[in-house]
N, C-alpha and C positions, 0 to 999 in steps of 0.2 A: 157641363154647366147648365142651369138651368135658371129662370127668372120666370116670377107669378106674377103677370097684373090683374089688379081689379077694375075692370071695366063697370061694372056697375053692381047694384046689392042684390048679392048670391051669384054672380055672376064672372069668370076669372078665366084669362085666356095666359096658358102655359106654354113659354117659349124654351126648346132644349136645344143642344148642339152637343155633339159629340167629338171625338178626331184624335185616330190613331194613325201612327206614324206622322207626326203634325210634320217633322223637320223631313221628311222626305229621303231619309237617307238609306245607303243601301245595306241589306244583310242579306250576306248568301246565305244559300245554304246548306243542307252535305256536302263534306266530299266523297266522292264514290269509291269504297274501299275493297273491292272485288278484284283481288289480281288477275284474274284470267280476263278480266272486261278491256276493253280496248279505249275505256272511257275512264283507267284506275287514273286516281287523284285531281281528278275536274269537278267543278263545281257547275254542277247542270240546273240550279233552281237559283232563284231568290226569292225575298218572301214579300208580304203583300206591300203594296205602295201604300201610299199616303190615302186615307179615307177620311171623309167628312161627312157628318150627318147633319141636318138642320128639322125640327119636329115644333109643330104648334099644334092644342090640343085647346080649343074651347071647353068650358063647363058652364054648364046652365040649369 
């Protein structure tokens, strides 16, 4: 999402925000499918958490 103000003439300050995984939930991820592994059928990752960006960008 993003919103442009005009602060003055020619003048415009750009506020952004970004945000993935906004709900925070979980997702594994592989299962480990190697049967000689001692690790066969575990789920040894999950994937990234919740990120938020926040960006302002003066133009003049």
């Amino acid at each position: 999402m993003s919103r442009i103000f005009r602060v003055a003439e020619g003048k415009t300050f750009e506020l952004r925000g970004e945000a993935f995984n906004l709900t925070n939930s979980y997702r594994a991820g592989p299962v480990t499918t190697n049967l000689s592994s001692t690790q066969f059928g575990q789920i040894l990752t999950a994937q990234d958490p919740r990120i938020i960006q926040l960006a302002g960008k003066f133009v003049f």
